[in-house]
MARTIMI-151973 format. One record per residue: residue number from 1; residue in one letter; x, y, z of N, C-alpha, C, O in turn. Coordinates in Angstrom, 1 decimal. Layout:
<sites>
SITE seq type   n.xx   n.yy   n.zz  ca.xx  ca.yy  ca.zz   c.xx   c.yy   c.zz   o.xx   o.yy   o.zz
SITE NUM    A      X      Y      Z      X      Y      Z      X      Y      Z      X      Y      Z
...
</sites>
This chain:
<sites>
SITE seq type   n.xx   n.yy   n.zz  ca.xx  ca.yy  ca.zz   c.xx   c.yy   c.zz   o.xx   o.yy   o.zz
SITE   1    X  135.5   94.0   17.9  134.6   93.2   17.0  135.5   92.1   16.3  136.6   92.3   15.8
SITE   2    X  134.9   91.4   16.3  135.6   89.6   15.4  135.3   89.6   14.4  134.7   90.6   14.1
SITE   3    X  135.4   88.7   13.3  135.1   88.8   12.0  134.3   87.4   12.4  134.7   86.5   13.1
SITE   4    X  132.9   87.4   11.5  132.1   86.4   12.1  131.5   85.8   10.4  131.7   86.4    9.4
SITE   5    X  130.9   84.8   10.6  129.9   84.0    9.4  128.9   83.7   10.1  129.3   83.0   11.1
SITE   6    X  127.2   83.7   10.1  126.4   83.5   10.4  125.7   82.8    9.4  125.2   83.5    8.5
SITE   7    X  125.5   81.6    9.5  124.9   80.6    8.7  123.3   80.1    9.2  123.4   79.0    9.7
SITE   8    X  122.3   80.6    9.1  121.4   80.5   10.1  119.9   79.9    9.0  119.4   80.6    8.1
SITE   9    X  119.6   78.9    9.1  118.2   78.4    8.0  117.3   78.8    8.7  117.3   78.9    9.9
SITE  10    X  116.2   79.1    7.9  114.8   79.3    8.5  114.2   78.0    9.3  113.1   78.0    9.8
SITE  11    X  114.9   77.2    9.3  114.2   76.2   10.3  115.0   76.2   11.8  114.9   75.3   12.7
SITE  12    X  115.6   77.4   11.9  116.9   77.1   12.8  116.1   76.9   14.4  115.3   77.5   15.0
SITE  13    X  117.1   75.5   14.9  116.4   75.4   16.7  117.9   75.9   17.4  117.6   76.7   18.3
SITE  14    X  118.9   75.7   17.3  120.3   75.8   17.9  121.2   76.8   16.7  121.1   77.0   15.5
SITE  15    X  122.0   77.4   17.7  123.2   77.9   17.2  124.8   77.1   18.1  125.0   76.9   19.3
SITE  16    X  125.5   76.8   16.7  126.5   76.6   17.3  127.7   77.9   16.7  128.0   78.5   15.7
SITE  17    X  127.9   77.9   18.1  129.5   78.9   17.5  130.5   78.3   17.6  130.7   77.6   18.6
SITE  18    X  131.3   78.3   16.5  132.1   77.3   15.9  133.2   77.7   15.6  133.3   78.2   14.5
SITE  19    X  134.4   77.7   16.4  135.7   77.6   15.7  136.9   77.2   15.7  137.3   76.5   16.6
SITE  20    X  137.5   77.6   14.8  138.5   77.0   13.5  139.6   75.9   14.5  139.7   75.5   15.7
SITE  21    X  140.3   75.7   13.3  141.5   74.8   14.1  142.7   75.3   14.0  142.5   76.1   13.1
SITE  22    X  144.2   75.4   14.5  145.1   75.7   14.7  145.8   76.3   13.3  146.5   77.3   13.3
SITE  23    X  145.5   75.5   12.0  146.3   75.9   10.5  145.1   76.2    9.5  145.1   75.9    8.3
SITE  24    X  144.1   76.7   10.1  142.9   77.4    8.8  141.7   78.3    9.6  141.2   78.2   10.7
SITE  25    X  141.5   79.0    8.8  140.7   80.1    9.4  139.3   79.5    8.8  139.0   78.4    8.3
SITE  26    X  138.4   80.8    9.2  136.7   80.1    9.3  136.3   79.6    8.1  135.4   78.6    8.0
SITE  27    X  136.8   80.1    7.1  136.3   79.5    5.4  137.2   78.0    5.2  136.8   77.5    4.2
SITE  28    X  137.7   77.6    5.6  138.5   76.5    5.8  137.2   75.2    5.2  136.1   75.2    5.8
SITE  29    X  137.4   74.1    3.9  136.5   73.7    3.6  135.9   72.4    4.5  135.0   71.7    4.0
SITE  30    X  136.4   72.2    5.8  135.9   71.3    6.6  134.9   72.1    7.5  133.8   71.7    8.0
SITE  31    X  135.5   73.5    7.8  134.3   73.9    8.2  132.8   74.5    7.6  131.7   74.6    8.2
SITE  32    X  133.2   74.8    6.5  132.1   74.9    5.5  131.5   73.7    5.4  130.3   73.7    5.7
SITE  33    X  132.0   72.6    5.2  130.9   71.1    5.0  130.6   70.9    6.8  129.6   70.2    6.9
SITE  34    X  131.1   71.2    7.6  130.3   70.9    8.7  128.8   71.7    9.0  127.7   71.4    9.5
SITE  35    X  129.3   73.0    8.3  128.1   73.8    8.9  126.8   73.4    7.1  125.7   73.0    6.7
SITE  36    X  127.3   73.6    6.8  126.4   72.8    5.8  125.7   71.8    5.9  124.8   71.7    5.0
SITE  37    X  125.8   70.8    6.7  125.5   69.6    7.2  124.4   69.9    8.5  123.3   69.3    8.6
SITE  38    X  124.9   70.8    9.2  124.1   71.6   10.0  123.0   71.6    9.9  122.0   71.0   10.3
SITE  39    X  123.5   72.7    9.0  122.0   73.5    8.6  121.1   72.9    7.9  119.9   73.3    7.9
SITE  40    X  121.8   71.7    7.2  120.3   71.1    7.0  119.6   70.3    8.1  118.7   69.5    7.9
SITE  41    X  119.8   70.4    8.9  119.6   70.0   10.1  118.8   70.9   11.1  118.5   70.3   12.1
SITE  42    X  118.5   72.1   10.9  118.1   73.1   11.3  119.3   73.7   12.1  118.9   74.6   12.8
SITE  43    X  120.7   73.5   12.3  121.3   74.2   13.1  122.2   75.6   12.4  123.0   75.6   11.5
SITE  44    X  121.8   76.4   13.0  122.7   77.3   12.6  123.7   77.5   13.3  123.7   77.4   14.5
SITE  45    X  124.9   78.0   12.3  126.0   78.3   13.1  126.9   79.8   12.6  126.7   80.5   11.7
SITE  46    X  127.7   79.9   13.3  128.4   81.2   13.6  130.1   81.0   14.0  130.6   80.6   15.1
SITE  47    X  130.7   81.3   12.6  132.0   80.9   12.3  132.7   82.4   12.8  132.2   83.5   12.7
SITE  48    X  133.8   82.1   13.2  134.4   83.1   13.3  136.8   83.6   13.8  137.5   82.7   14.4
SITE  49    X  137.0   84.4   13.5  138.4   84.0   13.5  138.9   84.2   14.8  138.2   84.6   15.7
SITE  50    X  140.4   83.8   15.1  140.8   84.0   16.0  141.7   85.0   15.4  141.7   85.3   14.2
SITE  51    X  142.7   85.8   16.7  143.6   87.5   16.1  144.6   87.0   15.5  145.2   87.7   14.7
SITE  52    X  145.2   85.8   15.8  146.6   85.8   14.3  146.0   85.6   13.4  146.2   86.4   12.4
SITE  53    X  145.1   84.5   13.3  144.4   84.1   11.7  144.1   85.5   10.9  144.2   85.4    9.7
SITE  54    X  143.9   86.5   11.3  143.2   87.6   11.2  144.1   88.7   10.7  143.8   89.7   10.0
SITE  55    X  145.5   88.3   11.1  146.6   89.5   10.8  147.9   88.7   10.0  149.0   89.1    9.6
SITE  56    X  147.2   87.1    9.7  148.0   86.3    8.7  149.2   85.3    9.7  150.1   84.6    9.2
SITE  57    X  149.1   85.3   10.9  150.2   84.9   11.7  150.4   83.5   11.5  149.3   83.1   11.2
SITE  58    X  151.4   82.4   11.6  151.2   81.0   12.0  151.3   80.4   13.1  151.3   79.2   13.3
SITE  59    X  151.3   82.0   14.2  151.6   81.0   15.4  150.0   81.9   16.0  149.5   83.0   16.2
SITE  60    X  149.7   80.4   16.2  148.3   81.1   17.5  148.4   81.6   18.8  149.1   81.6   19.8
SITE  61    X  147.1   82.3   18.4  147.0   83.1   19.8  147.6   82.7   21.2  148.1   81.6   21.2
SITE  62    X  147.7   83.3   22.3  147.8   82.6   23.7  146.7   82.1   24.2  145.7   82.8   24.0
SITE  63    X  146.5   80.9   24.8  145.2   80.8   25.6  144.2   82.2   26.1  143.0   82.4   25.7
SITE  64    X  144.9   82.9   27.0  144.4   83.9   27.2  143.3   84.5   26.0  142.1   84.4   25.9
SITE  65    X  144.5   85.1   25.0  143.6   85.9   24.1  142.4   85.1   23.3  141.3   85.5   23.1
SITE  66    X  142.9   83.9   23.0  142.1   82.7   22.1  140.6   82.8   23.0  139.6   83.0   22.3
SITE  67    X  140.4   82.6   24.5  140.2   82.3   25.5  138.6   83.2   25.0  137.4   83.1   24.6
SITE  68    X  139.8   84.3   25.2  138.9   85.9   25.4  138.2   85.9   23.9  137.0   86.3   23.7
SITE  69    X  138.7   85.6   23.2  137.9   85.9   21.5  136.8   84.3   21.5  136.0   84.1   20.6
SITE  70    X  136.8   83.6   22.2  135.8   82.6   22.7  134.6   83.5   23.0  133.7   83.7   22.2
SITE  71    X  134.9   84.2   24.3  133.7   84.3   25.0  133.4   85.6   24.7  132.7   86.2   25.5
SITE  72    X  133.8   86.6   23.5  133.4   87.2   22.7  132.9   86.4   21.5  131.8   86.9   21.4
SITE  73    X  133.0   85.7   20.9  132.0   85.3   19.7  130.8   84.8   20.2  129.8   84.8   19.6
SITE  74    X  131.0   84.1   21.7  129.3   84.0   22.4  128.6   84.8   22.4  127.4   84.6   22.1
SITE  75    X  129.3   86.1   22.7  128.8   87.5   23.6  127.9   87.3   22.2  126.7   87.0   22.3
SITE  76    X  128.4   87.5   20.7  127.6   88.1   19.9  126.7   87.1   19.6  125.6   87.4   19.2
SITE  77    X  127.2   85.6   19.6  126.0   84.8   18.6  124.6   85.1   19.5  123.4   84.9   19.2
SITE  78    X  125.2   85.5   20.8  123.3   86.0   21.8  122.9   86.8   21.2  121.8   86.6   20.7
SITE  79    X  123.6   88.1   20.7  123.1   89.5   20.5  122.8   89.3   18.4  122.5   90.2   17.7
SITE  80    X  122.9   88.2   18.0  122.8   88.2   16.8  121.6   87.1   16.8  120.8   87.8   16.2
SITE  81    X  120.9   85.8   17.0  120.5   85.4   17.3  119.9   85.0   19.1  120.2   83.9   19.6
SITE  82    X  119.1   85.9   19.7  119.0   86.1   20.7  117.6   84.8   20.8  117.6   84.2   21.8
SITE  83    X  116.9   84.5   20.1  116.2   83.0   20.7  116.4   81.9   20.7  115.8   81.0   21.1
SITE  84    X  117.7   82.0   20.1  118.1   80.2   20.0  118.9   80.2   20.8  119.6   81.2   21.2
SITE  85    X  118.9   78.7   21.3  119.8   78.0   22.7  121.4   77.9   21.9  121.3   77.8   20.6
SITE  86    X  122.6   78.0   22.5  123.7   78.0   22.1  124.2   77.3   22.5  124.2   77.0   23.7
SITE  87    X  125.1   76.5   21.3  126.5   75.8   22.3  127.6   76.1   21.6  127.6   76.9   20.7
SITE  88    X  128.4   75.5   22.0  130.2   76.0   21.5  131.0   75.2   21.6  131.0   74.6   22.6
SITE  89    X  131.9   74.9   20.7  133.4   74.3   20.1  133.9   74.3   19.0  134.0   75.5   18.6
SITE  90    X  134.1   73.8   18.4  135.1   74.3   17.4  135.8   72.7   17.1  135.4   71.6   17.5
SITE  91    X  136.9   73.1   16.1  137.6   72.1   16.0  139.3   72.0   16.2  140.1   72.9   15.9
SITE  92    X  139.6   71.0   16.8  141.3   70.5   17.3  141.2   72.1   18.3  140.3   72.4   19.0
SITE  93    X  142.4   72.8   17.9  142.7   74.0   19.0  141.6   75.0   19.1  141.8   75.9   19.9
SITE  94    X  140.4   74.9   18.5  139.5   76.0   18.5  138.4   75.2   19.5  137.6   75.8   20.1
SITE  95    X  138.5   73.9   19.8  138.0   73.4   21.0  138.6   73.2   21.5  138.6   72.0   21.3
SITE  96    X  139.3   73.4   22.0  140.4   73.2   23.0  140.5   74.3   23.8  140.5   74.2   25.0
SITE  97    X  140.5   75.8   23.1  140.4   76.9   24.0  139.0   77.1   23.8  139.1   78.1   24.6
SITE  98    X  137.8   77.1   23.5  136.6   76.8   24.0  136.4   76.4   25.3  136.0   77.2   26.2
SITE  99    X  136.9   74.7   25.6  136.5   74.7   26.8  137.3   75.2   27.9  136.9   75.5   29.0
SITE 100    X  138.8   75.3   27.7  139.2   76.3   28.6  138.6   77.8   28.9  139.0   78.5   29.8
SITE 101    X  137.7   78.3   27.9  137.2   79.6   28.3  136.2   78.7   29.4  136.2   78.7   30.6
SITE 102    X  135.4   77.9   28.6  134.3   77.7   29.5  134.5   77.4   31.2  133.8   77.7   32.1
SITE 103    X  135.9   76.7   31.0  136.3   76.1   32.1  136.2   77.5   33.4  135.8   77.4   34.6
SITE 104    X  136.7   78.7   32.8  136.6   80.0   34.1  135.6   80.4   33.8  134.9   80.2   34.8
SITE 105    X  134.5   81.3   32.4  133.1   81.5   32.2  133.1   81.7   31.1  133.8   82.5   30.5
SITE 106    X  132.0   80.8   30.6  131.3   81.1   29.1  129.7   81.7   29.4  128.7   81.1   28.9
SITE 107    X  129.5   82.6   30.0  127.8   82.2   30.0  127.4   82.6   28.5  127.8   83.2   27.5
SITE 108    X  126.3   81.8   28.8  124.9   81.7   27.7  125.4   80.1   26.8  124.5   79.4   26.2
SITE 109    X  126.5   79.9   26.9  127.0   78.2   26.5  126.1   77.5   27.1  126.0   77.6   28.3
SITE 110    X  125.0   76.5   26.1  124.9   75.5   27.0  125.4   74.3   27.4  125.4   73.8   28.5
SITE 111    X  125.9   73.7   26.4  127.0   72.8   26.1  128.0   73.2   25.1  127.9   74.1   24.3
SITE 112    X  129.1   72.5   25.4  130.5   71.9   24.2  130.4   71.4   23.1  129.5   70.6   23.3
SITE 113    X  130.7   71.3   22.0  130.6   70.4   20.9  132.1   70.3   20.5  132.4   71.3   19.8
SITE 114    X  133.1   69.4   20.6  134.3   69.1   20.0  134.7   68.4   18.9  134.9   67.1   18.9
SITE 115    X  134.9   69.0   18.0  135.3   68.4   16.6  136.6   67.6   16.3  137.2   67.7   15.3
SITE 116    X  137.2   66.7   17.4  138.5   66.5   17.3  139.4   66.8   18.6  140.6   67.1   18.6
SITE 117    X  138.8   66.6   19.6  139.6   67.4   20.5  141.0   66.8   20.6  141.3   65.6   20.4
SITE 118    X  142.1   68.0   20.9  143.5   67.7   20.9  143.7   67.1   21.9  143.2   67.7   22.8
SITE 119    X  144.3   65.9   22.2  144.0   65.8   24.1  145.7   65.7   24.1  146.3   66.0   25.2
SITE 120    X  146.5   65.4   23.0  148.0   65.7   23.3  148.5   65.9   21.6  147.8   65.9   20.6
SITE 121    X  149.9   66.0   21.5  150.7   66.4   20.4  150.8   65.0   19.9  150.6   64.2   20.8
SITE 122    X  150.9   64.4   18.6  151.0   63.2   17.8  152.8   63.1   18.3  153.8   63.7   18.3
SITE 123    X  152.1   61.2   18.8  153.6   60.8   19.5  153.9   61.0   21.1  154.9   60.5   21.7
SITE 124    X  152.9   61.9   21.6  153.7   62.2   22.7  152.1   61.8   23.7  151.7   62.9   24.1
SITE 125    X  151.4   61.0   24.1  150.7   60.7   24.6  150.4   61.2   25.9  151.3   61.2   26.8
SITE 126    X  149.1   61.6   26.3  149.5   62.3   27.7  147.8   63.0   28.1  147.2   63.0   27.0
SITE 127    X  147.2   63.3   28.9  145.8   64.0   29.7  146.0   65.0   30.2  145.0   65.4   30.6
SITE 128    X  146.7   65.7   30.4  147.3   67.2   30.9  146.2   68.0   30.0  145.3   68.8   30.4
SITE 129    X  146.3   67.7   29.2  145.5   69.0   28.2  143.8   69.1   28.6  143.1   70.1   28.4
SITE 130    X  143.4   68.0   29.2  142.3   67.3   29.6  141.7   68.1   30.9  140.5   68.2   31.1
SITE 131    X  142.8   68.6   31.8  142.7   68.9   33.2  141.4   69.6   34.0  140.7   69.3   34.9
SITE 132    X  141.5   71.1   32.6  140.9   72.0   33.1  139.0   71.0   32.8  138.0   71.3   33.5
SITE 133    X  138.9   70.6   32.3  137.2   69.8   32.0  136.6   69.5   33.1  135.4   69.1   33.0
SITE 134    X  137.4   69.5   34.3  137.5   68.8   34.9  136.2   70.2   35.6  135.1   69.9   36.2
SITE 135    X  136.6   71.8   35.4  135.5   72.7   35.6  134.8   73.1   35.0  134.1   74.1   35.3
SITE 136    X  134.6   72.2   33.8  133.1   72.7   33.1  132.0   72.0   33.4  131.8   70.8   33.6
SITE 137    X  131.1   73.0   33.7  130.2   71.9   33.9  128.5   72.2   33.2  127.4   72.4   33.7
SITE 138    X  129.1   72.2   32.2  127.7   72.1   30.9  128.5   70.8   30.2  129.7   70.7   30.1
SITE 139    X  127.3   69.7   29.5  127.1   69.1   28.8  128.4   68.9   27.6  129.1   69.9   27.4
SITE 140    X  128.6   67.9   27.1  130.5   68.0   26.2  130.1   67.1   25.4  129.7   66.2   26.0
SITE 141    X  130.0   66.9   24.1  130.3   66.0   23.4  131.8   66.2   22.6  132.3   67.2   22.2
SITE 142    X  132.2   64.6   22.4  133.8   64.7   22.0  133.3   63.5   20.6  132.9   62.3   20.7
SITE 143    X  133.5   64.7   19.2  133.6   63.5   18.0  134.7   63.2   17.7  135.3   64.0   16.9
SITE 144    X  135.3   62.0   18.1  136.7   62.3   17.6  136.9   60.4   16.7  136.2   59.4   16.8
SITE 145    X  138.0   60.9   15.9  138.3   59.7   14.8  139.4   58.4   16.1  140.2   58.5   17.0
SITE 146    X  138.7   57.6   15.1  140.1   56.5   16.0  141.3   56.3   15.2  142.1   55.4   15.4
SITE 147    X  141.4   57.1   14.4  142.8   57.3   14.0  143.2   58.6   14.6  144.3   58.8   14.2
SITE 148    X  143.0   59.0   14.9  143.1   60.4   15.4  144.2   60.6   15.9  143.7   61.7   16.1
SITE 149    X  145.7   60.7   16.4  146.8   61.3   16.4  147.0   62.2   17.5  148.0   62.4   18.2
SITE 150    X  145.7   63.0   17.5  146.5   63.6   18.9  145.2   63.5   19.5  144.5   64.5   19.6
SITE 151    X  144.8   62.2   19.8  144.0   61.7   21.1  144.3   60.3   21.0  144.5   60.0   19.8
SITE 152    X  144.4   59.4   21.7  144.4   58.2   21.9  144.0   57.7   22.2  144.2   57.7   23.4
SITE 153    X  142.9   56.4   21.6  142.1   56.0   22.0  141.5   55.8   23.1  140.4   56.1   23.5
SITE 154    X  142.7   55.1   23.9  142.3   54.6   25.1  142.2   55.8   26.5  141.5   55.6   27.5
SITE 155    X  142.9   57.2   26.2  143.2   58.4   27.2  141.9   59.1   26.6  141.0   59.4   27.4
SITE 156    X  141.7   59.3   25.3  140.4   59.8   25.3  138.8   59.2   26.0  137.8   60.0   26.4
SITE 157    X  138.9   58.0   26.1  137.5   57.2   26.9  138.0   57.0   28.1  137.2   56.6   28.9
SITE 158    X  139.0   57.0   28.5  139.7   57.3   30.0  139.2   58.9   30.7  138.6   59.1   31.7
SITE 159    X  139.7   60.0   29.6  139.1   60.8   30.0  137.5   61.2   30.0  137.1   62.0   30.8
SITE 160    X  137.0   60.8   29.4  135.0   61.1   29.3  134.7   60.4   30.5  134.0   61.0   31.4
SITE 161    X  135.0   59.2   30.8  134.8   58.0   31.7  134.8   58.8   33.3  134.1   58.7   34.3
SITE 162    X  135.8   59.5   33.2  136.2   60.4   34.3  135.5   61.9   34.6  135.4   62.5   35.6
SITE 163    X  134.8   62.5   33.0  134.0   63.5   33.5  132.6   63.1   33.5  131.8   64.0   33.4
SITE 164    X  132.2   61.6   33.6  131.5   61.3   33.6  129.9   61.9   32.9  130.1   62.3   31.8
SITE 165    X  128.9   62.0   33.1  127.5   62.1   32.5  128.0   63.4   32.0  127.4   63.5   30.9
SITE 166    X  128.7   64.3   32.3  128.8   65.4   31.2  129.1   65.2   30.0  128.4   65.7   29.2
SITE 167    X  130.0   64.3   29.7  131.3   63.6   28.8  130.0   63.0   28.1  129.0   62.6   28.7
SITE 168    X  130.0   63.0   26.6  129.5   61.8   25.6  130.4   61.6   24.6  130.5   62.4   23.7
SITE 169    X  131.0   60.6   24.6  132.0   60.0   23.3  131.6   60.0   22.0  130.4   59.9   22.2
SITE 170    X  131.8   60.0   20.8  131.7   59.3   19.7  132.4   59.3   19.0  132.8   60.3   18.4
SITE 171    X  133.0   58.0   18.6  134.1   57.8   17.6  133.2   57.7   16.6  132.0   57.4   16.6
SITE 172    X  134.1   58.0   15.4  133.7   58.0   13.8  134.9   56.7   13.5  136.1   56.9   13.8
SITE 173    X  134.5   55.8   13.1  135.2   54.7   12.6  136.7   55.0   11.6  136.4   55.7   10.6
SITE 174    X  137.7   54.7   11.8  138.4   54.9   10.7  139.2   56.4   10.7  140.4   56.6   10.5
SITE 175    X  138.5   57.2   10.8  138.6   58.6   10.5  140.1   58.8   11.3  140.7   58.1   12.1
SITE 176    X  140.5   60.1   10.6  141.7   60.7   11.8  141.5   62.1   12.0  140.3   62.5   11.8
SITE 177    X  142.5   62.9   12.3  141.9   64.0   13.1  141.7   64.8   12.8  141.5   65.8   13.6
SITE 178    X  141.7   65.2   10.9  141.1   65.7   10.4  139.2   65.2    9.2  138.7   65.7    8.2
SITE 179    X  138.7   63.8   10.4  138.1   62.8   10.0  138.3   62.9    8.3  137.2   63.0    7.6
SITE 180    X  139.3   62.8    7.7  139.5   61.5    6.9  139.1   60.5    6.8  138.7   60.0    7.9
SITE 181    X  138.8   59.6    5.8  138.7   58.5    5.8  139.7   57.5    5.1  140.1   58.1    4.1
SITE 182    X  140.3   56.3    5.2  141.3   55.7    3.8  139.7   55.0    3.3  138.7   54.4    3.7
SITE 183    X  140.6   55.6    1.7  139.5   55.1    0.5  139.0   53.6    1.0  137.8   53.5    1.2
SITE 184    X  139.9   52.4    1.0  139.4   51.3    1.4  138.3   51.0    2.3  137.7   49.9    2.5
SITE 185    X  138.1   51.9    2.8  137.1   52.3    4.3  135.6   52.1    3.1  134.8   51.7    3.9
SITE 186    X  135.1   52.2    2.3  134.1   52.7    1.2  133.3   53.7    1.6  132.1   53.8    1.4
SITE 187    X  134.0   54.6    2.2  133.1   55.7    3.2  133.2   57.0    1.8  134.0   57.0    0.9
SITE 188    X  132.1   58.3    2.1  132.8   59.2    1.2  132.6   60.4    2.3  131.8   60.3    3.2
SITE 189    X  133.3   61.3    2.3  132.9   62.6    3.0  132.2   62.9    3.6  132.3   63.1    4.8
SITE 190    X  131.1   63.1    2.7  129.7   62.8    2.8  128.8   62.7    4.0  128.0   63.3    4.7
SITE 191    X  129.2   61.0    3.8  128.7   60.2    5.1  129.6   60.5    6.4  129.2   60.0    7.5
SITE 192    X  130.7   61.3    6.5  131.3   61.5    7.7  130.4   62.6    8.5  129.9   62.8    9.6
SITE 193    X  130.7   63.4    7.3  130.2   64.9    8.1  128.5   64.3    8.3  128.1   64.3    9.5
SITE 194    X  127.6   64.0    7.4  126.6   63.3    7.8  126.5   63.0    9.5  125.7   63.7   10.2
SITE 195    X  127.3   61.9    9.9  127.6   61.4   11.2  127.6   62.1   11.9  126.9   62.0   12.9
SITE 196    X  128.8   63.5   11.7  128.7   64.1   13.0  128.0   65.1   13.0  128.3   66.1   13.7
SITE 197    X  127.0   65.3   12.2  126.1   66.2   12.0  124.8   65.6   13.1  124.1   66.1   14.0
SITE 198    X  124.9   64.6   12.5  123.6   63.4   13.2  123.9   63.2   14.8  123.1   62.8   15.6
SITE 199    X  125.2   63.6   15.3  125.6   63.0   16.5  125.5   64.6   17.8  125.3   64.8   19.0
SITE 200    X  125.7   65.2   16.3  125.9   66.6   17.3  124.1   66.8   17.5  123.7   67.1   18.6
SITE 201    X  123.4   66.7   16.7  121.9   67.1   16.8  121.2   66.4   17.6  120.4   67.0   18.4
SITE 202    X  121.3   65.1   17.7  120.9   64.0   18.8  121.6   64.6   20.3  120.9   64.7   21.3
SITE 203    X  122.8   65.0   20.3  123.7   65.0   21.3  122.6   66.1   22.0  122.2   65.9   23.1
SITE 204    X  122.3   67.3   21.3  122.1   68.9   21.6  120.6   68.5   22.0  120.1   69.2   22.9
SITE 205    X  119.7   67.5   21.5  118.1   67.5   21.8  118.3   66.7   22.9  117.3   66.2   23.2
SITE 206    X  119.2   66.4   23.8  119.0   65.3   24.7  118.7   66.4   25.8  118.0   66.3   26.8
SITE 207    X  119.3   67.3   25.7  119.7   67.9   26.9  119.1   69.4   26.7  119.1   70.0   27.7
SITE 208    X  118.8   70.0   25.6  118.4   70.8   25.3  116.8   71.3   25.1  116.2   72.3   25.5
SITE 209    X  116.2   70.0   24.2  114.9   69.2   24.6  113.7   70.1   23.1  112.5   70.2   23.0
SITE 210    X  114.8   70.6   22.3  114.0   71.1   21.1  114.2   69.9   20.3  115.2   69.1   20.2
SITE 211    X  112.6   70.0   19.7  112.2   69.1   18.3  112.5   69.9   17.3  111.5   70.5   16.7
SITE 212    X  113.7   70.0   16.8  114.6   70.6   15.8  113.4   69.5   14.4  113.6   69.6   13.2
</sites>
């Protein structure tokens, strides 16, 4: 059993299972303001850890295990919310091994949702990380900042371009890959998570086909 957060509104049409990023576990306050954003949205979601976060480690899981604790927090967000449609990702490395589970089997996923995807290390530019997408084949949205650091602009819409109609892009203006904003931007928080709140809900009714 995982250690989970179930954030679920009475208006709920979707669940997303959602997790963390490589240097914060599920209470992490970007993931609290995403799912907050959510849920006013009707979406609920289902936070949950990976096994170092869990025993205090700084170095993460292996793919494998990461992989496996993926398609266990699916297993349960069915068995905890069994009428709502699901999708899955997470943010930087918690999407990252998301769609690598999906890539060998996620069932009950219906699409991806990536908060940042890593597509390489800041400085070292590169699509390797990208490869496995190449076997998913549910639905992907990619929110990522154009400052973003470990995607680059141009390898990131190189790669969607390439998994074509699965692939939906959206850049957040400005942002980096912890969507940040610089103050000069006149943006506040707010309106970020806003954004990808609005982009992930749009994204999930296209294909999903609930009037959330």
């Amino acid at each position: 059993m995982i250690s989970t957060l179930l954030d679920r509104p009475r208006n709920a049409w979707l669940l997303y299972v959602l997790a963390h990023g490589a240097g914060a576990g599920m209470k992490h306050r970007f993931l609290e303001s995403i799912a907050g954003a959510l849920g006013d949205r009707g979406v609920a979601t289902l936070r949950y850890q990976f096994p170092y976060m869990e025993t205090g480690s700084r170095r993460p899981d292996s793919p494998a295990i990461a992989e496996a604790t993926v398609q266990a927090a699916v297993r349960q967000a069915l068995e905890l919310a069994p009428p709502l449609p699901v999708v899955a990702g997470g943010k930087s490395f918690g999407g990252r091994m998301t769609s690598g589970a999906a890539a060998r089997s996620l069932p009950g996923a219906r699409g991806l949702a990536f908060l940042g995807f890593p597509l390489h290390p800041p400085g070292r530019p590169g699509t390797s990380r990208a490869d496995h997408l190449d076997s998913v084949q549910v639905p992907m949205l990619f929110l990522q900042g154009t400052r973003d650091q470990f995607a680059q602009r141009d390898l990131i819409t190189g790669v969607c371009a390439r998994l074509g109609s699965r692939a939906t892009l959206h850049l957040i203006d400005g942002a980096d890959h912890s969507f940040g904003v610089p103050q000069r931007s006149g943006r506040s928080t707010s309106s970020v998570m806003d954004e990808l709140a609005d982009t992930l809900v749009q994204w999930a009714r296209s294909f999903i086909g609930v009037a959330g």
